[in-house]
Residue frames as a rotation matrix with the C-alpha (Angstrom) as fourth column:
UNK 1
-0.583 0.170 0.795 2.57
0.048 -0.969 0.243 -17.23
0.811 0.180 0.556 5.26
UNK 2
-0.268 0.400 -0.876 1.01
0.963 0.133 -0.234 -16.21
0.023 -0.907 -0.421 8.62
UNK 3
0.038 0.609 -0.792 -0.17
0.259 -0.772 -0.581 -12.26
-0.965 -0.183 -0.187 7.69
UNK 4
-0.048 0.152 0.987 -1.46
0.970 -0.229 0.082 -10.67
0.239 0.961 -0.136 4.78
UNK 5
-0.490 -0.496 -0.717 -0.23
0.532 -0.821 0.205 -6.60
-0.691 -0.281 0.666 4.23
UNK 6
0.068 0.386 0.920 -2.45
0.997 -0.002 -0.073 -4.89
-0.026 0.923 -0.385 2.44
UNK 7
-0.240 -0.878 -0.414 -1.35
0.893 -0.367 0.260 -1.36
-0.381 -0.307 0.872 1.06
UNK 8
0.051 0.302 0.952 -3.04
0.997 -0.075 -0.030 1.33
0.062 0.950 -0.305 -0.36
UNK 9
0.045 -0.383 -0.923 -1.91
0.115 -0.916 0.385 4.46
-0.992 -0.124 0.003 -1.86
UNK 10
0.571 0.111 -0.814 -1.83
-0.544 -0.691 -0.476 7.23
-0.615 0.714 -0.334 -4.36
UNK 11
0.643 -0.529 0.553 -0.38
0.673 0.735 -0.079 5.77
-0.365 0.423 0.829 -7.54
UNK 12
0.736 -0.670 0.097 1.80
-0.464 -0.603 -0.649 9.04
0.494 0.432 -0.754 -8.09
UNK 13
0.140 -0.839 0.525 3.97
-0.987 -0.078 0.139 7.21
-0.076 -0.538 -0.840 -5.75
UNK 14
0.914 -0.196 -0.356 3.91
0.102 0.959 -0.266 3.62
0.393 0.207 0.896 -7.47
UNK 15
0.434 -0.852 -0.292 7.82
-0.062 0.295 -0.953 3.85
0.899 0.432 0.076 -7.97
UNK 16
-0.198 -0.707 0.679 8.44
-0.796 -0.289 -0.532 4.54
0.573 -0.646 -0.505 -4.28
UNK 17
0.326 0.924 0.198 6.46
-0.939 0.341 -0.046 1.45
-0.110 -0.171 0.979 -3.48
UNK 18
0.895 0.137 -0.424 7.55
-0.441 0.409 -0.799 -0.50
0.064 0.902 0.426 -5.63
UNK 19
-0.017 -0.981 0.191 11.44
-0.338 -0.174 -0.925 0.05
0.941 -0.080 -0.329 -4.51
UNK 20
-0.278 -0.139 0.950 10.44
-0.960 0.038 -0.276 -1.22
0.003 -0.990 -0.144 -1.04
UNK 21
0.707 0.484 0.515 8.79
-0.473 0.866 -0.164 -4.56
-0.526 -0.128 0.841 -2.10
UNK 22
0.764 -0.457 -0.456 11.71
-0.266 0.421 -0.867 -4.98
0.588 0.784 0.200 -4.39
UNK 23
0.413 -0.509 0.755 14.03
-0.871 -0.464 0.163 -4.39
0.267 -0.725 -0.635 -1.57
UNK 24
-0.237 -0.699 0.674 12.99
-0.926 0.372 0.060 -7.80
-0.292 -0.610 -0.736 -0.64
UNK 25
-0.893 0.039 -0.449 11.93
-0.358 0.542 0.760 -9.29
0.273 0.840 -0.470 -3.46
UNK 26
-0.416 0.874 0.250 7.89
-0.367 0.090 -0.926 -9.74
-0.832 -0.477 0.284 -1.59
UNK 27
-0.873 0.445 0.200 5.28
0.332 0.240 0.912 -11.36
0.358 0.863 -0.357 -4.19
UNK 28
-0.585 0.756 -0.295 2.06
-0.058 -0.401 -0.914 -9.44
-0.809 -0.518 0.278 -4.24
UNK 29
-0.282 0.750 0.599 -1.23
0.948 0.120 0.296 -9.12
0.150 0.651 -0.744 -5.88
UNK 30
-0.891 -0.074 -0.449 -2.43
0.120 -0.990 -0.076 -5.23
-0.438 -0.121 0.891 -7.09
UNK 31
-0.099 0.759 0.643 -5.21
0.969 0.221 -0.112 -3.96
-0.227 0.612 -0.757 -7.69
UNK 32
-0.896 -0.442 0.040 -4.95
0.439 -0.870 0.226 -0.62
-0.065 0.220 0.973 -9.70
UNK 33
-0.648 0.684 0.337 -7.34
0.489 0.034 0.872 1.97
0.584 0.729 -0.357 -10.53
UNK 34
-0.405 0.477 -0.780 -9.10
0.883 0.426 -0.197 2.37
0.239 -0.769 -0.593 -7.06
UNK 35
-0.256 0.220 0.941 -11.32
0.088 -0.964 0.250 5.27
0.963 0.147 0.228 -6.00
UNK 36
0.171 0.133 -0.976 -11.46
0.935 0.291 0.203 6.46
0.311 -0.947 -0.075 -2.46
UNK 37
0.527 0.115 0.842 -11.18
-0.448 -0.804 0.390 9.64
0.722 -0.583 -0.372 0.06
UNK 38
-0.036 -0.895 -0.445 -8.34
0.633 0.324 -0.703 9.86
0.773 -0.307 0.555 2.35
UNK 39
0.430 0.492 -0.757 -8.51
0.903 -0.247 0.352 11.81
-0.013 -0.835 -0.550 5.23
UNK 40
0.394 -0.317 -0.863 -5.53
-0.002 -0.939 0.344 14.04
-0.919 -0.133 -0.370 4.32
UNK 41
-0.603 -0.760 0.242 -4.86
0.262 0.099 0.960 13.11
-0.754 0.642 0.139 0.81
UNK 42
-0.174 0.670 -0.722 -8.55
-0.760 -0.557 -0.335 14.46
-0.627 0.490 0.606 -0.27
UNK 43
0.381 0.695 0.610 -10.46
-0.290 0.716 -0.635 12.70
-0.878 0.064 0.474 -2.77
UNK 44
-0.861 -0.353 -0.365 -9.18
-0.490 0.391 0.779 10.54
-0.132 0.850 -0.510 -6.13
UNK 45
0.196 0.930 0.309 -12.06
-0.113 0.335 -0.935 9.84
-0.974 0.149 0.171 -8.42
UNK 46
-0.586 -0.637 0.501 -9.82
0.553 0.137 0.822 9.88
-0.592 0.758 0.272 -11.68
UNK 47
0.483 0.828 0.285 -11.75
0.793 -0.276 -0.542 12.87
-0.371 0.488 -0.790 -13.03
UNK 48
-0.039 -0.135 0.990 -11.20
0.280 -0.953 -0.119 16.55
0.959 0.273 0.075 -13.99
UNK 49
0.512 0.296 0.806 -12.66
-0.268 -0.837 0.478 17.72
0.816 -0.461 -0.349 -10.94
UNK 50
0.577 -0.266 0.772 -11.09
-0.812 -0.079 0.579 15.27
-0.093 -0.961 -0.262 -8.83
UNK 51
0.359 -0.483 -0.799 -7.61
-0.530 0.599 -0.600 13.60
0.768 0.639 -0.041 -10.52
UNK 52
-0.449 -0.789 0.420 -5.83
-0.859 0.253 -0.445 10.85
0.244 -0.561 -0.791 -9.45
UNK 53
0.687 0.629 -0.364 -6.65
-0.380 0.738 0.558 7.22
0.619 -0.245 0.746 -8.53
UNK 54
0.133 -0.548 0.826 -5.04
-0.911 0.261 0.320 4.45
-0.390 -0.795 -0.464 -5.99
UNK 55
-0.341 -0.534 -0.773 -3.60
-0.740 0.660 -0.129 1.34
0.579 0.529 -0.620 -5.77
UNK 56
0.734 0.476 0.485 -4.02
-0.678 0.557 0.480 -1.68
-0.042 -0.681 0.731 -3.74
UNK 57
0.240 -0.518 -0.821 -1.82
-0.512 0.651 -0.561 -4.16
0.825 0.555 -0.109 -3.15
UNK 58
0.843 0.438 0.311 -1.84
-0.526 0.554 0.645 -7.38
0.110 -0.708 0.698 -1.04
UNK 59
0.081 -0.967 -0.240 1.37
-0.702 0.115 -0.702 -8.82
0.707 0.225 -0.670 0.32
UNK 60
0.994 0.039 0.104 1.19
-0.102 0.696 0.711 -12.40
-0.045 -0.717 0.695 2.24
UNK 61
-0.097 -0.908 -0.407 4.26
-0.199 0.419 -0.886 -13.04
0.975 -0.005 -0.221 4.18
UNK 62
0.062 0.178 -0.982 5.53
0.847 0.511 0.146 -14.18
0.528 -0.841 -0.118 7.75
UNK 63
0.778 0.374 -0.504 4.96
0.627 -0.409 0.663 -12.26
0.042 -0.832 -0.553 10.97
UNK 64
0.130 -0.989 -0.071 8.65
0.726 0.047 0.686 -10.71
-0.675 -0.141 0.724 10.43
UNK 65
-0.598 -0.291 0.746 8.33
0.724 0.203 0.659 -9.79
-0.344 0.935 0.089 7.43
UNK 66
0.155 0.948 0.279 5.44
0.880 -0.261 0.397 -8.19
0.449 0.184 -0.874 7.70
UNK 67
0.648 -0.261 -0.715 6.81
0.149 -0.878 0.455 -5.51
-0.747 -0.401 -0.530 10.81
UNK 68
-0.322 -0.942 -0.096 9.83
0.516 -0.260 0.816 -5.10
-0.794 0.213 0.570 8.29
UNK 69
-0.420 0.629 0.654 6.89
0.555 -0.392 0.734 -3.54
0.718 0.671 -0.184 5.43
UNK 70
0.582 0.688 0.433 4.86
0.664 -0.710 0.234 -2.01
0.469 0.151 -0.870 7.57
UNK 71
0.201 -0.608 -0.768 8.18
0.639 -0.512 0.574 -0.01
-0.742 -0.606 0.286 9.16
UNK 72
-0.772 -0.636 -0.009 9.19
0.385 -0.480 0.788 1.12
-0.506 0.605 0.615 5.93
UNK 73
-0.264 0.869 0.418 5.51
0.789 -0.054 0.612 2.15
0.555 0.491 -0.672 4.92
UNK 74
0.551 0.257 -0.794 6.01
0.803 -0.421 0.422 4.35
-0.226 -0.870 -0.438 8.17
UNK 75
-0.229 -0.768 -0.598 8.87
0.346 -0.638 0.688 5.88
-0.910 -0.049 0.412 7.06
UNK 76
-0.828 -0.009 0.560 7.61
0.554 -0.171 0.815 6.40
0.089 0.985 0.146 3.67
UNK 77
0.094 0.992 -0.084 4.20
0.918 -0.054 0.393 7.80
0.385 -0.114 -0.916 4.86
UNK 78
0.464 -0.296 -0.835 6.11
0.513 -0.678 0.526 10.03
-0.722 -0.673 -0.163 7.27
UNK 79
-0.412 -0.883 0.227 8.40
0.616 -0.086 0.783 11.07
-0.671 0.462 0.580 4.33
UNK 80
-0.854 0.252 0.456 5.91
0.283 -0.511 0.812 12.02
0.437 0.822 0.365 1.79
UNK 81
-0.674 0.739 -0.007 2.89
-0.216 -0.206 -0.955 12.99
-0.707 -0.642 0.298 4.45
UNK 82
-0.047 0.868 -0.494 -0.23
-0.786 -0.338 -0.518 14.33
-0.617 0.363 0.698 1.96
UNK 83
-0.322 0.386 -0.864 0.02
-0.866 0.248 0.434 11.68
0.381 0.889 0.254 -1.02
UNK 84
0.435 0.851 -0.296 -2.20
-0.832 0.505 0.230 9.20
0.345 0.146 0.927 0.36
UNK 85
-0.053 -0.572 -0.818 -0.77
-0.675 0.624 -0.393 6.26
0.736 0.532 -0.419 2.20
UNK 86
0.207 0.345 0.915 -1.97
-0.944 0.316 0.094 2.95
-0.257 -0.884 0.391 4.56
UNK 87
-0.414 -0.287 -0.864 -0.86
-0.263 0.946 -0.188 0.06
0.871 0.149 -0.468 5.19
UNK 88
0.239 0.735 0.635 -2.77
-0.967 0.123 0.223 -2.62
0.086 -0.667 0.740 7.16
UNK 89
-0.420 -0.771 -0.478 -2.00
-0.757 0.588 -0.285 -5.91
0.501 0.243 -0.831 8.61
UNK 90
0.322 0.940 -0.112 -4.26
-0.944 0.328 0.041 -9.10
0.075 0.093 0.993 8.57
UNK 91
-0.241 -0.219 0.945 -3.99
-0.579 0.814 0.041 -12.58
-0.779 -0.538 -0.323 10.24
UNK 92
-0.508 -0.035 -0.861 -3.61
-0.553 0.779 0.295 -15.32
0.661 0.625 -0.415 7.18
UNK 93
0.361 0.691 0.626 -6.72
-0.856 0.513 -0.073 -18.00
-0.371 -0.510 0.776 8.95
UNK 94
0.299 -0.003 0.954 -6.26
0.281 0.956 -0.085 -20.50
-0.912 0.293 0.286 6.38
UNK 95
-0.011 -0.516 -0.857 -3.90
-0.732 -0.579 0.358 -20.75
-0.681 0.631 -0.371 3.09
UNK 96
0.581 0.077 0.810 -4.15
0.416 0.828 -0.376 -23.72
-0.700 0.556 0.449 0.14
C-alpha cells in the first residue's frame, strides 16, 4: 500500500459508494455516523432541525489504484452534485 483514500459523504448515498469499492473489490475501514458542514451539502447533525449524518471511509491501496477511486468519486460527485461528497488522498509513511 503506498496511499490511503479517505472518503466522506452523505450516507443517503451509501449504496452508490459502496458499488464503486465493490467494483474492485478495495478493503476499507468506515466510520459511520459523522457530523459535519459541507460547503454545498449544508449541515448534517442527525437532528430534526438538521437530518442526516456522514460517513467516512478509509481505503489503503497503491498509487494506481488510488487515481482509479478518486476518478470515479469525480464522476459520482459530478453526478449527484448537492449530497455531500470528498474524497482525499494521503501518502501511506509507514505500514506494519
Amino acid at each position: 500500500m503506498e496511499k490511503m483514500v479517505m472518503i466522506i459523504y452523505n450516507e443517503a448515498i451509501e449504496d452508490e459508494i459502496m458499488e464503486i469499492l465493490e467494483d474492485k473489490n478495495y478493503s476499507y475501514t468506515k466510520i459511520a455516523g459523522i457530523f459535519g458542514k459541507g460547503r454545498s451539502s449544508g449541515m448534517h447533525l442527525g437532528d430534526d432541525i438538521w437530518p442526516g449524518r456522514n460517513n467516512i471511509l478509509f481505503v489503503g491501496c497503491t498509487t494506481e489504484e488510488s487515481k482509479n477511486l478518486i476518478s470515479k468519486i469525480k464522476l459520482l460527485r459530478k453526478k449527484l452534485a448537492k449530497e455531500g461528497l470528498k474524497a482525499f488522498t494521503f501518502k501511506i509513511e509507514d505500514f506494519t
